[in-house]
N, C-alpha and C positions, 0 to 999 in steps of 0.2 A: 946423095942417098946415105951416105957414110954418117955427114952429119946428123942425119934425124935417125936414124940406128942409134947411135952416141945418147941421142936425148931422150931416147925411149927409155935405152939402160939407166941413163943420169936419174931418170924422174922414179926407175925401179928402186934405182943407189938410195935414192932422195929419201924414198918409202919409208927404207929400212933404217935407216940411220933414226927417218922420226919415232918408227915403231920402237927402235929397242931405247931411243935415247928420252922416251914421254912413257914407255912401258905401255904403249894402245895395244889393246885388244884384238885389232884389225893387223890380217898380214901388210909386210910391206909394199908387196907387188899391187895392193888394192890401191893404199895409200897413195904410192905413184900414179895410179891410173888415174885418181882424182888432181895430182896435181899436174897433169897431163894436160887432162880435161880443162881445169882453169885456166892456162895457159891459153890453153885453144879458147877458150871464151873471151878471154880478153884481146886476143888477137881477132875474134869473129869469124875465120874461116880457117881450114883446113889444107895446110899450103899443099901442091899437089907431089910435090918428092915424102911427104911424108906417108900421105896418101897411099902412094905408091910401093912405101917400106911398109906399109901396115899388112896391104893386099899380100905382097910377096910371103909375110910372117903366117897369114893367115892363110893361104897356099899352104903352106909347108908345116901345119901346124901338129901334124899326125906326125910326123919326127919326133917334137917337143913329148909326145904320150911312154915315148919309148923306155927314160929309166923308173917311169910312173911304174911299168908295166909287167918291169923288173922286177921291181919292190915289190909290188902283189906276190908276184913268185916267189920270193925270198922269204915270203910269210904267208906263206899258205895254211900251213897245219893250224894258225892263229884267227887266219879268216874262217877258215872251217870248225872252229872251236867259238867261233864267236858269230856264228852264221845266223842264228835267230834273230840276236841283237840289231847284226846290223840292218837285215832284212826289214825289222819293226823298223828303225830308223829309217831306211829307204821309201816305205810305204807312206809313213808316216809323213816324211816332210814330202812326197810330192801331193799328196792331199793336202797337206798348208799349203802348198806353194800354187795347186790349183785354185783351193779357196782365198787366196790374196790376191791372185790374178782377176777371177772373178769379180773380187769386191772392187777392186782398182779399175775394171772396165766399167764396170756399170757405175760408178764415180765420174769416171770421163765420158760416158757417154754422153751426146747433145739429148737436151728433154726432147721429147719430141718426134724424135727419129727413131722408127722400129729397124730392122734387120730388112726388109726388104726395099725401103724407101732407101733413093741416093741421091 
């Protein structure tokens, strides 16, 4: 388990180094997850100790929120100064983000197939 701990971080390490060392856009921790991902594609499956370190991370994932939650706190008078802003912003992108789902299911849908047929 140690080892794919290790490769998770590595592939986070990986992210970052490409983000600051190419100047992308994209954080590093995304970065890693993609090159994670390739990994696992070219290997074709998902060996089960990793598997296993993933579950336990995502177990325990409500830990990780905790200096998140801090930091809220530490800027509060900021959040509350800039509460309409963000509020537009919150509404706003989950109606994109319903209307991209939308478009992207009904893209994938098979022709043919309503909602009730299976």
């Amino acid at each position: 388990m140690l080892f794919y701990l290790t490769l998770i971080f590595a592939c986070q390490l990986a992210g970052e180094l490409l983000k600051v060392s190419l100047g992308l856009p994209v954080p590093g921790p995304v970065i890693g997850m993609v090159l994670l991902l390739a990994g696992l594609l070219v290997k074709g499956r998902i060996p089960d100790a990793l598997a296993q370190v993933g579950d336990t991370l995502l177990a325990n994932l409500s830990l990780l929120f905790v200096p998140a939650g801090v930091g809220v706190m530490l800027h509060i008078t900021l959040i509350g100064e800039q509460a309409l802003a963000i509020g537009a912003a919150l509404i706003g992108s989950t109606l994109v983000t319903i209307a991209v789902t939308a478009l992207i299911m009904r893209a994938l849908a098979k022709p043919g197939h309503s909602d009730g047929e299976r």
